[in-house]
N, C-alpha and C positions, 0 to 999 in steps of 0.2 A: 504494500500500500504506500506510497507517494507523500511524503510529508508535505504538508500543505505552507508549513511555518515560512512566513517572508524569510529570506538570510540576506543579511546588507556586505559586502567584503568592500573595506575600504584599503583604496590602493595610494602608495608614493613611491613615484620614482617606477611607476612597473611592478611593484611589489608589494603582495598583502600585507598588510599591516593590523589589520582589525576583521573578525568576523562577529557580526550578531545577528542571533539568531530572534525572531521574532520584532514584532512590531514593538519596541522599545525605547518608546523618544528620549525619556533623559537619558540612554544609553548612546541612543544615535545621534544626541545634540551634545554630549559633551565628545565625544568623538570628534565630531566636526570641528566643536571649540580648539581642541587638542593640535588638529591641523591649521586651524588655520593660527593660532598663538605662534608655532614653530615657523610658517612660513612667513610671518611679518617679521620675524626676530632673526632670518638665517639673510645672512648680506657677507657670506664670504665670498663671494665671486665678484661680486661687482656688478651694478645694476644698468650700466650705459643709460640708453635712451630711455625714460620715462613714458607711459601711457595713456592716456587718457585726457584729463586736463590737464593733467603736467605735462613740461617739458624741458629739456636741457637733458644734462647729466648729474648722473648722479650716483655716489658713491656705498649708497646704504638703500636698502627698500625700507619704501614711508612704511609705519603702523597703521592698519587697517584701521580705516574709517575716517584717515585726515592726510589732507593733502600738503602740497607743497603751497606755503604763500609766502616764498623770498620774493616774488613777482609785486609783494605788497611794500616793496622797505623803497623809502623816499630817497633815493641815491643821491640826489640835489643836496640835500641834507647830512649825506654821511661826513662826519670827521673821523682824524683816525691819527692817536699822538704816538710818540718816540718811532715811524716807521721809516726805513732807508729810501730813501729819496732817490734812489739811481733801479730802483725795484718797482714792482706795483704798488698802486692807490687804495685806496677803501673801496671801489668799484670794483676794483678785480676781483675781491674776494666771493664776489657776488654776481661773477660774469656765469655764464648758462653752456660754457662750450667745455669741453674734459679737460683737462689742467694738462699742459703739454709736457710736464718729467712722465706722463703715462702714455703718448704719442712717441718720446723719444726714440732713436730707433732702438735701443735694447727695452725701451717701454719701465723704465727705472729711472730716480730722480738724481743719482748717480753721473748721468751723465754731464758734459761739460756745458757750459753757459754759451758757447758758442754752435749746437746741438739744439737748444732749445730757445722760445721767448720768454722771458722772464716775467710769467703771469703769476704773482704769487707776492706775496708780502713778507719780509722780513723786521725782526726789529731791529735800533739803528745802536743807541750806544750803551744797552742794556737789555735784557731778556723779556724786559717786558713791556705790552701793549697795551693801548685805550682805544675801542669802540666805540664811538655812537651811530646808534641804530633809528630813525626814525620811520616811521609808517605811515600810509597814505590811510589808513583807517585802524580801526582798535580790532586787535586780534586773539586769540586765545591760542597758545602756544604749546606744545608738548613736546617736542623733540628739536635737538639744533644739532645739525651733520658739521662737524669739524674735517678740511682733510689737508693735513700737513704732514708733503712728500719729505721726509726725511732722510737721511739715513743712516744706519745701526747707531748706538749709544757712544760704542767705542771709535769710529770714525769721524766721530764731531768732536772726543776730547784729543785726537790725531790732529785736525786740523781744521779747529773750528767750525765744521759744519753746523749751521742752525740747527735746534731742538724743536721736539713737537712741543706743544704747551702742556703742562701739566696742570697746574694750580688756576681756576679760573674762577673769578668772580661774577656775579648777574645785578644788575640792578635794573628795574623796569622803571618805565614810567619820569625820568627826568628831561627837564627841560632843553640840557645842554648837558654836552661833554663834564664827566667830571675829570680834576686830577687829580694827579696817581697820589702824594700825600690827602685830599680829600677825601679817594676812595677809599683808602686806610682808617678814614674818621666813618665812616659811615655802614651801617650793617646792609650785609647784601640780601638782597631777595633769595636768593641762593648762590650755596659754595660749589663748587665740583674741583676734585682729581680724579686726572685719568692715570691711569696706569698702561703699562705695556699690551697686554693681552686687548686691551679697550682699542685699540688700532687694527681695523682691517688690515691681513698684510697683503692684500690684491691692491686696494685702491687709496691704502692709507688714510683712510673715515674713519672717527671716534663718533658714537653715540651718545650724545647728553639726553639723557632725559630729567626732564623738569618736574617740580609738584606743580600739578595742571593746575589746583585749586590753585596757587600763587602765582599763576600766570593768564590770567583771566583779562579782559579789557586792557590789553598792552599798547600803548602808542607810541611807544619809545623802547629800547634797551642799551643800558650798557654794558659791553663785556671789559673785561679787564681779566688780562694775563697775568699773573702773578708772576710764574718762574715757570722754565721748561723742564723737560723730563731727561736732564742728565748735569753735566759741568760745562755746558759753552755758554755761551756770551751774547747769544742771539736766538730769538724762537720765530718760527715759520709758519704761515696760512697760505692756503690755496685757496680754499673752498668753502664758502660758509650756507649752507641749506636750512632755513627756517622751516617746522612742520608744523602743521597744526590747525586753526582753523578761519576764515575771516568772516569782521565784523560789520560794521558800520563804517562807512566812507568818514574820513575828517578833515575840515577843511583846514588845507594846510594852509601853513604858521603862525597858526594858534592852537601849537605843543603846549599843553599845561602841566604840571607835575599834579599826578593822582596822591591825595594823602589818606591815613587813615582818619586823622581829625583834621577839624576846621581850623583853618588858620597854616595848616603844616606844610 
């Protein structure tokens, strides 16, 4: 006799992974949950072209359910302190095209400055940087793709090679650039360190992830570098990819700082 019972085989990559048997929704919905958690969190390869409403490159897959909105940051607007002046802008960070140490032709950042164009930021007489970030509308933010083409730890204290950022500060919501003594007087919205294993080693993307709740109605950010992840004298950006979600249009330049009381 013919067992009548539904059986659902769920497959990845060609291969079963899961069988159940019987009509079983919270079986077959955290299943699914299970898939798709893994497939928004796996970015070791490298994501190239984006689809759908996004575009450009990109070095991480977004988190289900929120898109790219770097397409939302006021570039007119961006500043950007202590960076080497014979390198890239605050724009570059934020250009849509694959960062060329991953075109080079050994497709490594390795390569010589005459090999490649120099789309990428360094700092200039110390390791560390200042962001400001403005928005053309208030956004809620969850994820910030960092990707700074380095190379090994021990080859920057050889011969100076820039460092990835390690230590990096958030602050939302200001009017204007802060400085770097000011950002030390003032509590950040959030801290982050990244570590080694935090670096894609395809594409060189670090994933931050944000408390959403403290990233809600954003119209501004500032990042600030702290220090990089080894002994050199210099830390490095290529790539900076805003995730998360947008708001309400706002009429630019009239940035106001969000406080939690009146008066602040």
């Amino acid at each position: 006799m013919a067992c009548r019972l539904p059986t659902f085989i769920i497959f990845k990559k060609g291969q079963a992974v899961s069988t159940i048997q019987g009509a079983d929704l919270r079986k077959l919905s955290d299943a699914v949950q299970k898939l798709v958690a893994e497939a928004s969190s796996d970015g070791s390869g490298g994501f190239g072209e984006a689809s759908g409403a996004t575009s450009g490159w990109f070095g991480l897959a977004l988190p289900k359910g929120y898109d790219d909105v770097t397409d939302q940051v006021d570039v007119r607007g961006l500043d950007l302190l202590n960076a080497d002046s014979d390198l890239g802008n605050a724009r570059t960070m934020f250009d849509t095209g694959k960062p060329s140490a991953l075109t080079s032709s050994k497709g490594k950042a390795t390569s010589s400055a005459e090999e490649i164009k120099k789309d990428w930021v360094e700092s200039d007489t110390d390791e560390q940087l200042m962001l400001f970030i403005p928005f053309q509308s208030t956004i809620k933010m969850h994820t910030l793709h960092i990707t700074s083409l380095c190379r090994t730890e021990v080859d920057a204290e050889e011969d100076g090679t820039p460092m990835r950022p390690k230590t990096i500060q958030l602050y939302t919501n200001r009017a204007h650039i802060l400085g770097f003594e000011e950002a030390e007087d003032i509590p950040a919205t959030q801290s982050v360190t990244l570590q080694p294993p935090d670096w894609d080693r395809t594409t060189g993307t670090a994933k931050v992830e944000l408390r959403f709740v403290k990233f809600q109605n954003v119209s501004s950010l500032v990042l600030f570098v702290l220090d990089g992840d080894g002994d050199g004298e210099k830390v490095r950006i290529d790539r900076l990819r805003i995730i998360g979600e947008r708001g309400e249009k706002r009429e630019l330049g009239k940035l106001e700082k969000i406080g939690d009381q009146a008066g602040e």
